[in-house]
C-alpha positions in Angstrom: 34.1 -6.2 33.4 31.1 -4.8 31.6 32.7 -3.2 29.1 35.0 -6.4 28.1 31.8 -9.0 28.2 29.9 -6.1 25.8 33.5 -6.0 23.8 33.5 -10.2 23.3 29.9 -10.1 22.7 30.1 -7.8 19.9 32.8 -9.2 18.4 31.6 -12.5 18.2 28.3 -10.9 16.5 30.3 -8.8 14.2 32.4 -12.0 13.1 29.3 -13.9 12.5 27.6 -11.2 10.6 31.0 -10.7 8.0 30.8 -14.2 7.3 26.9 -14.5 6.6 27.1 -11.1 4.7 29.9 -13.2 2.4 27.4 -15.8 1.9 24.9 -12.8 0.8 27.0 -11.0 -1.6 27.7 -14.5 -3.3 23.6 -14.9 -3.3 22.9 -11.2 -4.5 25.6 -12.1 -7.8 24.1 -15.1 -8.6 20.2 -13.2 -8.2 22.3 -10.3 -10.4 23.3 -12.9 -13.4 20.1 -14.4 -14.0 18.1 -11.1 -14.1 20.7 -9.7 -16.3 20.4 -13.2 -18.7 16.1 -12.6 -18.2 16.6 -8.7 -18.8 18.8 -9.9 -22.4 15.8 -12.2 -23.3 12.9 -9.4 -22.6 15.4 -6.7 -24.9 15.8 -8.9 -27.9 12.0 -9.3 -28.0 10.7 -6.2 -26.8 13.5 -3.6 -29.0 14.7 -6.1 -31.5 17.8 -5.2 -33.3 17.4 -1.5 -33.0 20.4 -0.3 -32.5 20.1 3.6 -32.5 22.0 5.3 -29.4 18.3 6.7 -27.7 17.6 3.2 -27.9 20.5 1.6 -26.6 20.8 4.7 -24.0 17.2 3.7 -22.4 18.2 -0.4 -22.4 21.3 0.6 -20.4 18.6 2.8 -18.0 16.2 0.1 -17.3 18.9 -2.3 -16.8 20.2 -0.5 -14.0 16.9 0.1 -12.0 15.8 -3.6 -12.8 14.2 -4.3 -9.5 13.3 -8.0 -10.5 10.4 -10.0 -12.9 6.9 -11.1 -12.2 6.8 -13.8 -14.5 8.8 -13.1 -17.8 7.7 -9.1 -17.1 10.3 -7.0 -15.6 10.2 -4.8 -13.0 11.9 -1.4 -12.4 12.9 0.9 -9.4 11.3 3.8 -9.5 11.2 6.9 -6.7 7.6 7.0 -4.2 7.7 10.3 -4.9 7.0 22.2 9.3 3.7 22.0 9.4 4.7 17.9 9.8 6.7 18.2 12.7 4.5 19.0 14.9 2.3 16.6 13.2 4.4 13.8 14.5 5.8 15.7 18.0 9.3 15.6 16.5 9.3 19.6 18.1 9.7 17.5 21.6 12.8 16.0 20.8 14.3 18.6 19.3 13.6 21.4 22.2 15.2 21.2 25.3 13.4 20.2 28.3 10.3 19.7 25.7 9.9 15.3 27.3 9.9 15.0 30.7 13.2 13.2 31.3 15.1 14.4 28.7 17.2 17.9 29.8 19.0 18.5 26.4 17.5 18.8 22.6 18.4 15.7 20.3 18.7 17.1 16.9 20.8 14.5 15.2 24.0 14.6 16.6 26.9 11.9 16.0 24.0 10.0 14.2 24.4 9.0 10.1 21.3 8.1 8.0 22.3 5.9 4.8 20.3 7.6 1.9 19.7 5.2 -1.4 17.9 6.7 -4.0 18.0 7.7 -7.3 20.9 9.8 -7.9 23.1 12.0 -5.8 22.2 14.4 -3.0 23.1 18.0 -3.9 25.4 18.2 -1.0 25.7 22.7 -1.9 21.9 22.9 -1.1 21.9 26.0 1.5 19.4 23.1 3.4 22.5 21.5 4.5 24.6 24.5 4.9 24.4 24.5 8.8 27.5 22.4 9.3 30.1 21.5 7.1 30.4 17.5 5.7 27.0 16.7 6.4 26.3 15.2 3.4 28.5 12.5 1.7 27.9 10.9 -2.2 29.6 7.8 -2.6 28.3 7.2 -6.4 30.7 8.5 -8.6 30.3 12.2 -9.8 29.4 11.0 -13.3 25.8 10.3 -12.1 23.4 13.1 -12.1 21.8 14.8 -8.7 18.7 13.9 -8.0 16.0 16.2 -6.6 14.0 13.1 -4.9 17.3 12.3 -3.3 18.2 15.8 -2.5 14.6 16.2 -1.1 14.5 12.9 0.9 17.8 14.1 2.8 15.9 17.4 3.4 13.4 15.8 4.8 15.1 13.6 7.2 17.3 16.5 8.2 17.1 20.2 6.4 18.1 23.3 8.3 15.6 25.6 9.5 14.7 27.2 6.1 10.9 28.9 5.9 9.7 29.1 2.6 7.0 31.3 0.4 5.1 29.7 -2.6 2.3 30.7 -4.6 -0.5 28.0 -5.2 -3.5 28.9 -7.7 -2.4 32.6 -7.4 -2.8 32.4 -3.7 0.8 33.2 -1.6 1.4 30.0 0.9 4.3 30.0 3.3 5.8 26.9 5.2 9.1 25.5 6.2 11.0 22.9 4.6 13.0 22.5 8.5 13.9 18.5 8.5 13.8 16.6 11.5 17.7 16.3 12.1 19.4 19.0 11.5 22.6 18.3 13.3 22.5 14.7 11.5 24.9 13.7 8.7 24.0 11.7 5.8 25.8 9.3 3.5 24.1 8.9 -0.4 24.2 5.8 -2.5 21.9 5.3 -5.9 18.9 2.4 -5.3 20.4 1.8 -8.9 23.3 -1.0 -10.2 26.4 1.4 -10.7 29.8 0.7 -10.5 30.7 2.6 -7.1 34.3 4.4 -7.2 37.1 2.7 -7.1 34.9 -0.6 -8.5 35.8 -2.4 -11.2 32.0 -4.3 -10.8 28.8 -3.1 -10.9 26.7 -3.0 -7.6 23.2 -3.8 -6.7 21.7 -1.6 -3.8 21.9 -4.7 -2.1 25.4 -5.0 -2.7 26.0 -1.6 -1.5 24.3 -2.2 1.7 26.6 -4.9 2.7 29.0 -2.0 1.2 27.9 0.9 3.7 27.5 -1.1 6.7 24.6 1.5 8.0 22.6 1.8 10.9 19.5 3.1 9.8 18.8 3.7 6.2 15.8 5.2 4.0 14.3 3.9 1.0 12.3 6.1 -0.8 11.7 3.8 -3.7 9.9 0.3 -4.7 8.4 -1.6 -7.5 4.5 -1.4 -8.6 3.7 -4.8 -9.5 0.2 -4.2 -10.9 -0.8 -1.1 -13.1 1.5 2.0 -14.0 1.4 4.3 -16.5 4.3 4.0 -19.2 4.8 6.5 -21.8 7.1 6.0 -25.4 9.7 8.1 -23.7 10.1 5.0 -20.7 10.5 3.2 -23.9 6.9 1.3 -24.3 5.4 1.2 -27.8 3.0 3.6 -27.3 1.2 5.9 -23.9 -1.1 4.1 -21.9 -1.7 1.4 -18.7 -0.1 -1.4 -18.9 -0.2 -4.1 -16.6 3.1 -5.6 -14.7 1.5 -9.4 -13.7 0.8 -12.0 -16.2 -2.1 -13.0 -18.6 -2.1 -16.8 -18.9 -5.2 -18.0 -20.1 -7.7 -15.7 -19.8 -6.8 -15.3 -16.0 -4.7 -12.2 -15.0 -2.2 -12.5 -12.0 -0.1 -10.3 -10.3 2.8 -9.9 -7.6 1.1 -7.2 -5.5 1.8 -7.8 -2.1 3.6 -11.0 -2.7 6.4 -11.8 -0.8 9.2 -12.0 -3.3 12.9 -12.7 -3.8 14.0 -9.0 -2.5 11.9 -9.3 0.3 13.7 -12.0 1.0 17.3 -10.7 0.4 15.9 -7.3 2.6 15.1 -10.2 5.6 18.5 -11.7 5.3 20.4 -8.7 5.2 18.9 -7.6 8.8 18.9 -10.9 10.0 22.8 -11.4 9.6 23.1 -7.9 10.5 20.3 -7.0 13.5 21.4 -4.0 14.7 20.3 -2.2 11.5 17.0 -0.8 10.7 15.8 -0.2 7.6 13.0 2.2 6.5 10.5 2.2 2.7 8.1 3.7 1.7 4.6 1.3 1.0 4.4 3.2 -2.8 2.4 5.5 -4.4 -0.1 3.2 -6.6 -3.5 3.0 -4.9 -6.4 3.2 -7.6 -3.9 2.8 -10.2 -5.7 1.4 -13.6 -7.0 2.4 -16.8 -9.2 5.6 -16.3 -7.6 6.7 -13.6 -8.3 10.3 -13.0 -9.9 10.4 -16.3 -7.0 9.0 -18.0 -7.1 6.9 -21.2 -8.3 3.7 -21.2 -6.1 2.4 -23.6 -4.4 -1.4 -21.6 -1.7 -2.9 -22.7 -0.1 -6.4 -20.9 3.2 -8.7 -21.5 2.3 -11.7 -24.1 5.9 -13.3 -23.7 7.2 -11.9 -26.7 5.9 -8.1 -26.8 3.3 -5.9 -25.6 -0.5 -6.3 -26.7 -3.3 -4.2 -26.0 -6.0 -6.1 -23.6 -9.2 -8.0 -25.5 -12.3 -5.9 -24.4 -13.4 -6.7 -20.9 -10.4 -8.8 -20.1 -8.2 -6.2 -18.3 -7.3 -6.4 -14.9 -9.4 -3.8 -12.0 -7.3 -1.4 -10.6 -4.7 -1.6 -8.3 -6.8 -1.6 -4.5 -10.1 -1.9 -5.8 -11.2 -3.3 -3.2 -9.1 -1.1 -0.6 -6.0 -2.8 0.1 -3.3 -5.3 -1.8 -1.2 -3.0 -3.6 1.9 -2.7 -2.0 4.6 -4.4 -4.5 7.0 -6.8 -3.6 10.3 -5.0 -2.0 8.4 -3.7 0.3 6.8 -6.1 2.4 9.8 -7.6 4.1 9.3 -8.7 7.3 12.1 -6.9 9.6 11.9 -3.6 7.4 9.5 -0.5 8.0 7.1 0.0 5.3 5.6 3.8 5.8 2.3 4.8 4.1 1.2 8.3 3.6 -1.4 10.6 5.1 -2.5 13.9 4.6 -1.2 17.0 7.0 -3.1 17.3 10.1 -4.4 20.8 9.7 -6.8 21.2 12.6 -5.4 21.7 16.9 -2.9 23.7 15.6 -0.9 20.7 13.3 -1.3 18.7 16.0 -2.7 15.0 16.5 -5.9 14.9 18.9 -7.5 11.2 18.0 -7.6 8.8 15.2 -10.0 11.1 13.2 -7.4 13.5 12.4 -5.7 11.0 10.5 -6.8 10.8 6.8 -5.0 8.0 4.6 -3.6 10.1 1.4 -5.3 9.0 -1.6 -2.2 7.6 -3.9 -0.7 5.7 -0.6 -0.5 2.1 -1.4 -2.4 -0.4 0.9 -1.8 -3.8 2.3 -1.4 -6.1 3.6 0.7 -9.2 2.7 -0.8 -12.1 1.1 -0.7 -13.9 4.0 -2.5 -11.4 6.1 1.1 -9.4 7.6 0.8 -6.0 8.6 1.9 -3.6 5.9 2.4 -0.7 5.7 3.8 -1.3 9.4 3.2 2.6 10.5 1.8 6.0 8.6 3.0 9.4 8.6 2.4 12.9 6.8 3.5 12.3 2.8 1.2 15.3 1.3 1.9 18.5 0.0 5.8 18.9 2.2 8.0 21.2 1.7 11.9 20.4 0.6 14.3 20.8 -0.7 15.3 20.4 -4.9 18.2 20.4 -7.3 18.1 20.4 -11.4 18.9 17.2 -12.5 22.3 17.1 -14.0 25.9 16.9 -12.9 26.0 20.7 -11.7 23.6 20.4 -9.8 21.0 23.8 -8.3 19.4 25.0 -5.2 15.9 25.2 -5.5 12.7 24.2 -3.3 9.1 22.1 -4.1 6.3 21.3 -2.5 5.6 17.5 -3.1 3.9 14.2 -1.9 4.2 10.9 -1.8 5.3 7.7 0.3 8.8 9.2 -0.6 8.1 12.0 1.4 6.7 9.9 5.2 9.2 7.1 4.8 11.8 9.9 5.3 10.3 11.3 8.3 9.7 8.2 10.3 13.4 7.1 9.5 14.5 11.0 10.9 12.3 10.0 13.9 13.6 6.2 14.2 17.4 8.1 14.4 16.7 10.8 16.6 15.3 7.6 19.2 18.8 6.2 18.3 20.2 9.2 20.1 18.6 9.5 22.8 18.8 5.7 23.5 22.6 6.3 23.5 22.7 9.0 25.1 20.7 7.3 28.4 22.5 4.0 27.8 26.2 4.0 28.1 26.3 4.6 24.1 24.1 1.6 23.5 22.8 0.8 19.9 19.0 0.5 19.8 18.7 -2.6 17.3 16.3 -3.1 14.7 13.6 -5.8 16.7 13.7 -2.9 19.5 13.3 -0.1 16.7 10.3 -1.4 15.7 9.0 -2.5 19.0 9.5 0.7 20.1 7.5 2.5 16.7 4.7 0.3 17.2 3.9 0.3 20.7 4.1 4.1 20.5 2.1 4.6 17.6 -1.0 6.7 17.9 -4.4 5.8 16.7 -5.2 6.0 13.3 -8.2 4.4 11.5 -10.0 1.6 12.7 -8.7 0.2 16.3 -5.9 -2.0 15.6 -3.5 -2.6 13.1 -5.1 -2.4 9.2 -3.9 -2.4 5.8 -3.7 1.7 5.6 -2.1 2.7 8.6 -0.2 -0.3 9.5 0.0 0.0 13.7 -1.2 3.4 13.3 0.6 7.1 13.4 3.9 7.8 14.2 4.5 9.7 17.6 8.1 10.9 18.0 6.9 12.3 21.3 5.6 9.1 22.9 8.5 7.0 21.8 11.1 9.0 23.6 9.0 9.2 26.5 9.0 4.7 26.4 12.9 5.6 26.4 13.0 7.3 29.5 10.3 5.0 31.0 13.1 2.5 30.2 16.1 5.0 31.9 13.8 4.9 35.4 12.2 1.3 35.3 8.8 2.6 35.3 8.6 0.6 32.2 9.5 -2.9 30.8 11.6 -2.4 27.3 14.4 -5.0 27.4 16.0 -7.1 24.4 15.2 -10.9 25.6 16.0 -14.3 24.5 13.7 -17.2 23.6 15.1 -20.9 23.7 13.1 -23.2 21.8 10.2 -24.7 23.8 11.2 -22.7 26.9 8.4 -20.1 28.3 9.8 -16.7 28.9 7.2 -15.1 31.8 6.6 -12.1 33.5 4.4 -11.3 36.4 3.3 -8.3 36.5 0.4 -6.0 39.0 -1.4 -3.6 36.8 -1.9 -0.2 37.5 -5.7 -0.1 36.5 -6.5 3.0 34.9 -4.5 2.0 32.0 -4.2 -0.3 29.3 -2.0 -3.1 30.1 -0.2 -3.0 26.9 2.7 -6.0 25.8 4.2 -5.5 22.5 7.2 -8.1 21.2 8.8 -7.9 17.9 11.7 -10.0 16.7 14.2 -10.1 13.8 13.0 -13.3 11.6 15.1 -15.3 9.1 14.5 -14.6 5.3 11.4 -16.9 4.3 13.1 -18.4 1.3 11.5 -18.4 -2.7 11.7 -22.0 -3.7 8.9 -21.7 -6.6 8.4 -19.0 -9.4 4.9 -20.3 -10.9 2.3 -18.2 -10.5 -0.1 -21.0 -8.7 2.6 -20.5 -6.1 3.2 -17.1 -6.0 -0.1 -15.5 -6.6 -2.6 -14.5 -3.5 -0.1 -17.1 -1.9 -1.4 -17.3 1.9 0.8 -19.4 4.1 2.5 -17.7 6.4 5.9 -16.3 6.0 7.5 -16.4 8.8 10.4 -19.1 9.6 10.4 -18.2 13.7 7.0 -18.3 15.0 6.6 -16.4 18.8 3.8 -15.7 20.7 3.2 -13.5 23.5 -0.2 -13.6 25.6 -1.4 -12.1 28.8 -3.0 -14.5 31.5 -5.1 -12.8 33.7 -3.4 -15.3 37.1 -7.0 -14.7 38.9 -9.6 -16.2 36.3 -6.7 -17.7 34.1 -8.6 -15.8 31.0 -5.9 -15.7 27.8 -5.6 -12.7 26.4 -4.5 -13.1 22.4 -2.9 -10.4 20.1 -4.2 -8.5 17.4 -4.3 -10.2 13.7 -5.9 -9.1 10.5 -8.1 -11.4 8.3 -6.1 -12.1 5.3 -9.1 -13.0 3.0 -11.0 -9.8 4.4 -8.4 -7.1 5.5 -10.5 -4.4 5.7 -12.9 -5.9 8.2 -12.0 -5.1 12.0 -8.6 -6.0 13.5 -9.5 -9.3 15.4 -7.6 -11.4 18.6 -6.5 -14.1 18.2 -3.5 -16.8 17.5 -1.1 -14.4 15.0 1.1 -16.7 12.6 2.1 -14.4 10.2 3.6 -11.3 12.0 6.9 -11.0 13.7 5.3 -8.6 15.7 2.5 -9.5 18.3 0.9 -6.8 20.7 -1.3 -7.5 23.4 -3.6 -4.8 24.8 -6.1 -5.2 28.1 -8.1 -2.3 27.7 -9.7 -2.5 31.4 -6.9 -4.7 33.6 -8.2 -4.9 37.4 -6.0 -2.4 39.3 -3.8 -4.8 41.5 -4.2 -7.6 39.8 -1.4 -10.1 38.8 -1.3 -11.0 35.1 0.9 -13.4 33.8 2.8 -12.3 30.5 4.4 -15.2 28.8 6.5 -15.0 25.0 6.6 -18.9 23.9 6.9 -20.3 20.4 5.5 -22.8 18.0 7.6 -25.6 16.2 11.2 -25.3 16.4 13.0 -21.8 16.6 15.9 -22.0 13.9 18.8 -19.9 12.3 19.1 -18.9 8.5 21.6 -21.1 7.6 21.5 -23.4 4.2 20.8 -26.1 6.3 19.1 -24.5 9.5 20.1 -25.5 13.0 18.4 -25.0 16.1 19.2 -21.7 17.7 17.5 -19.2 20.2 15.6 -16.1 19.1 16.6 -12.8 20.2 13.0 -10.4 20.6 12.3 -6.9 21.7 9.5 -6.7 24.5 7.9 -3.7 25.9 5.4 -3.7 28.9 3.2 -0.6 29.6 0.2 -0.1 32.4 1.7 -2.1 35.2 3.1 -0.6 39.1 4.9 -3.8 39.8 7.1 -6.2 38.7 6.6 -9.5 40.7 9.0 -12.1 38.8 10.5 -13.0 35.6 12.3 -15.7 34.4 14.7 -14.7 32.0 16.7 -12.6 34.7 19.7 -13.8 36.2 18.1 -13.7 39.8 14.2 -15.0 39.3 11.7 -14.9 41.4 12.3 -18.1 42.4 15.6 -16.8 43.7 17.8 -19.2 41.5 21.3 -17.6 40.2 23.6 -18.3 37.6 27.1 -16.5 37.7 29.6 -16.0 36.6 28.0 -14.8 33.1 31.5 -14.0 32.0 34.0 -17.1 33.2 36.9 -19.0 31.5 35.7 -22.1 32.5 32.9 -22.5 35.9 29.5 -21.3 36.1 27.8 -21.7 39.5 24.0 -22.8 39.8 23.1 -21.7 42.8 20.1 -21.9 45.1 18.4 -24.1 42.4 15.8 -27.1 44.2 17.8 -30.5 44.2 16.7 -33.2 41.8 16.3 -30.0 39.4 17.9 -30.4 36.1 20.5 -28.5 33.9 21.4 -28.4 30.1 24.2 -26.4 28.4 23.9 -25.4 25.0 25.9 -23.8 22.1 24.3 -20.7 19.9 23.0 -23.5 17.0 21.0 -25.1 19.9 23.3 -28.4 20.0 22.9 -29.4 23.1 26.5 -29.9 25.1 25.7 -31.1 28.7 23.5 -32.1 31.5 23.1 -32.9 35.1 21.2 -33.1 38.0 21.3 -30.7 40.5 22.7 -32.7 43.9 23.7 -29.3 45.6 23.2 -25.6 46.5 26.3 -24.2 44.5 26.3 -26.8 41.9 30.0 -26.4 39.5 29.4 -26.7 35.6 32.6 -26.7 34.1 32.8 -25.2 30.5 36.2 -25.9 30.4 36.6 -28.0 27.4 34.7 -25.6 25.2 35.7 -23.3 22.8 35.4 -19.4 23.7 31.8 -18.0 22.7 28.4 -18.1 23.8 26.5 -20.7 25.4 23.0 -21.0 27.6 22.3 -22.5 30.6 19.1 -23.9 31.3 17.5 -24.8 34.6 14.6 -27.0 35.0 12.4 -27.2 38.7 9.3 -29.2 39.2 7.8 -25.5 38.7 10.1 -23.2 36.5 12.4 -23.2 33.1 14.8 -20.6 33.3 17.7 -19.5 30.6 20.8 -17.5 31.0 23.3 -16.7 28.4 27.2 -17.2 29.4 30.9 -15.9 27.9 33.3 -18.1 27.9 36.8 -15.8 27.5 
């Protein structure tokens, strides 16, 4: 019976995903046609009637990595370019007895990472040589390999392959040993290529609806603010120059804006939630003219051509004030945005306290304009070894040392899958989805910076370790870490005794619909600060003995770099609560509610219940919930597979029930006359529905299959 509720259930997800993604691939052509008609314009002003092949060669280059415009200025793709693994704890997973729980190594097995980047992975690297087919290119062969791309895959899941170097005339030694070894990896471009077999070009958002992956990596993003551009990017001469707008004497900029591919990066999770994707924050902090005693020459877009800045009128750099320099792309809501940080050198590579952890210098900062976390979690991104390839169609085997956001997004993705297997492998082959990804990645994190979340470090360090060890929590019920429902105005609660001792720690995270871009002035885009979010929950602890509230952690979006604060959070889709000092015995109250109206994606949205992630550390016993099918107060609802009667049983008399569909239409309801009271779903079509009860003192929810 299990098996066939789990096979309706994903059906009837996988139906309604195919049909949104449709909807999507129309959107992404019609996004595709008016960048391309924008692009035309920017040509014809910029290059003129030049002609020559070089010329026409670099046009054809930009056009493909076109990641979007601020203004009339266009934007382009461009890559963020063993001593780590212990860094992060990843040795835990991979050795054998090395978390308690957990008998066998994980190292990757049966599990596919989705690599987009820019250019092929040299699939003959001896890195990969371990197994055969471990590395698949989907672009055709007439692209070049990349050595990003080829050191990215390394990264997430190289061999065992220890290295010597020689570094200012001093021999160094390190391995380049990725974090899945046994993994395999599929390779797609971030740019618009015509894919084999295509007789249309392809966005990277195309090909994600193409690949259908579970967990990707992004090493790549745009860098809204200043970049360096040389004659050989095709610019008119070497210098800064600035990717916002001058209008007016004022100078604005998209840097941490959330922007039309953030957008098309939320709906593609949304209409497909069990896959999670991983970016990397970018590589642009301090970023200006002067820059590590660089010229000082500025140049910015006038609308018809590039003109060096008026004296005194040039933008400061990008972070000047220590955050806001992440560009758009990146600061989706239900993506992981990784920043980088320096190797941990001291305790033997190995994380003590939140000191250890040094921000890398180049690692862009957040957060988003309307004060979301971003970057969402850190990781090591200087000085890593990988694996390289020369940059043709041949294709070598060579090695580098490099560093960059390129280089920790890849290693929190290899962590994020290596979770993936060991969640199947204690769950019947379960998928863990992206809201319980990130859940998971957060409420793990270690330490790092000030307490709380914060524009460098996001939630803090990533700790492979402490992750797996929430997953076997999860295996023994020592833990709370269950995917959850939310019906619009209905309180989810949990009562709970802490263990004292121990934080009582509650952390939620849910996959939100795509905030949608209405407006492309700057007055509305700029330093915009309304929040982004379209579904917004909230999860508190109640302390049942004093009834003190105990709010989440949010950051100040005019002053980011100022203390983490608690309070009422309306802009992330992730909320955690923490009780540093909970009473030992004492019965808190944990309750996920929501504001307004909780809503689908849909042109026209429609009221429909939000799926969340929950975890629930620092507690000895569970007292009641009332999401479960049997709550405290002892009410039952079953069958929860039925062609046609579901039984409320045990519910008070006079209580009250409602039926409704997935959009939140409500169907049906009655009053409860009886202890087995008969709802007959007879008349309805086969799908999903919820069932909600209503006493004088509780609100409960249960999700049904009609077959």
């Amino acid at each position: 019976m299990k098996k066939h509720l789990l096979l309706i259930s994903t059906l009837a997800v996988a139906l309604v995903s195919a049909q949104n993604n449709d909807a999507l691939k129309r959107e992404f052509e019609r996004q595709n046609k008016e960048n391309n008609a924008k692009f035309d314009s920017y040509v014809t002003k910029v290059y003129g009637n030049d002609k020559s092949v070089e010329t026409q060669k670099k046009i054809e280059e930009l056009r493909a990595n076109l990641a979007g415009f601020s203004g009339d200025v266009p934007n382009f793709y461009k890559a963020d370019d063993q001593n780590q693994i212990l860094n992060n704890n990843v040795d835990a997973l991979t050795t054998a007895g090395g978390v308690n729980g957990l008998s066998t190594a994980f190292k990757g097995e049966n599990i596919k990472y989705t690599i987009f980047d820019g250019g092929r992975i040299y699939a003959p690297h001896v890195a990969f040589s371990n197994a055969t087919g471990r590395i698949t290119n989907l672009e055709a062969a007439t692209n070049a390999y990349s050595a990003h791309s080829t050191g990215v895959a390394s990264i997430i899941g190289a061999k065992s392959s220890p290295l010597t170097a020689t570094s200012n005339g001093v021999p160094i030694s390190g391995n380049a040993m990725g974090i899945a070894v046994n993994s395999t990896m599929d390779s797609y471009m971030f740019a618009t290529t015509t894919l084999p077999n295509a007789i249309t070009t392809s966005t990277v958002f195309d090909k994600i609806l193409i690949a259908q992956p579970k967990i990707s990596n992004h090493s790549y993003g745009t860098n809204p603010g200043w970049d360096y551009k040389t004659t050989a990017d095709g610019y008119p001469a070497n210098g800064w120059y600035w990717g916002g707008n001058y209008i007016s004497g004022t100078n604005y900029d998209l840097q941490g804006t959330y922007y039309t591919s953030d957008q098309s990066y939320d709906a593609i999770v949304y209409n497909n939630p069990s896959y999670t994707i991983v970016k990397s924050a970018g590589n642009s902090y301090g970023f200006g003219p002067g820059y590590s005693g660089s010229t000082t020459t500025s140049y910015y877009y006038n609308g018809s051509g590039y003109t060096a800045y008026p004296t005194g009128t040039a933008p400061v750099a990008n972070c000047s004030q220590g955050y806001d320099c992440i560009g758009y792309g990146s600061l989706a809501k239900n993506i992981i945005v990784v920043g980088a940080t320096d190797i941990i050198t001291t305790n033997n590579y190995r994380y003590t306290d939140a000191l250890d952890v040094v921000k890398s210098s180049y690692s862009s900062a957040g957060p988003r304009d309307d004060g979301g976390i971003k970057p969402d979690i850190a990781a090591p991104g200087t000085d890593i070894w990988m694996a390289s390839t020369a940059e043709n169609t041949t294709g070598s085997e060579t090695w580098q040392i490099n560093s960059g956001t390129s280089m920790s997004a890849p290693q929190v993705t290899g962590i994020i899958g290596l979770w993936m297997q060991i969640y199947k492998s204690l769950f019947n082959n379960a998928e863990l989805n992206a809201a319980a990804a990130k859940t998971l990645m957060v409420h793990s994190a270690a330490e790092a910076g000030n307490v709380g979340p914060d524009p460098w470090y996001g939630w803090g360090y990533i700790d492979a370790k402490k992750g797996a060890e929430l997953l076997v929590g999860k295996s023994n019920n020592t833990i709370i870490f269950n995917n959850e429902t939310l019906t619009s105005g209905v309180t989810n609660a949990k009562s709970i005794k802490a263990s004292g001792g121990t934080p009582l720690k509650v952390t939620i995270s849910w996959v939100d619909p795509e905030y949608k871009i209405t407006s492309n002035s700057w007055a509305t885009l700029y330093n915009y600060r309304n929040s982004r979010l379209i579904n917004d929950l909230d999860v508190r602890i109640i302390d049942t003995t004093t009834n003190t509230v105990y709010f989440p952690w949010k950051l100040n979006a005019n002053s980011p770099m100022t203390l983490a604060t608690k309070g009422d959070n309306t802009v992330d889709n992730v909320e955690q609560v923490v009780l540093d000092n909970p009473v030992a015995g004492r019965t808190y109250r944990i309750e996920v509610t929501n504001k307004g109206t909780l809503v689908n994606n849909a042109a026209t949205p429609v009221l429909t219940p939000q799926n969340y992630s929950i975890i629930v550390t620092g507690y000895n016993e569970v007292l009641g919930t009332k999401e479960a099918t049997n709550t405290a107060s002892g009410i039952i609802v079953a069958p929860t597979l039925t062609k046609d009667i579901v039984n409320v049983i045990k519910a008070p008399r006079k209580s009250t029930f409602t039926v409704y569909d997935l959009s939140g239409k409500k169907l049906q309801n009655g009053v409860i006359n009886n202890e087995q009271e008969t709802i007959n779903l007879s008349s309805y079509t086969n799908g999903v529905y919820i069932i909600e009860v209503k006493t004088d003192k509780d609100v409960i929810s249960k999700k049904v299959i009609k077959e």
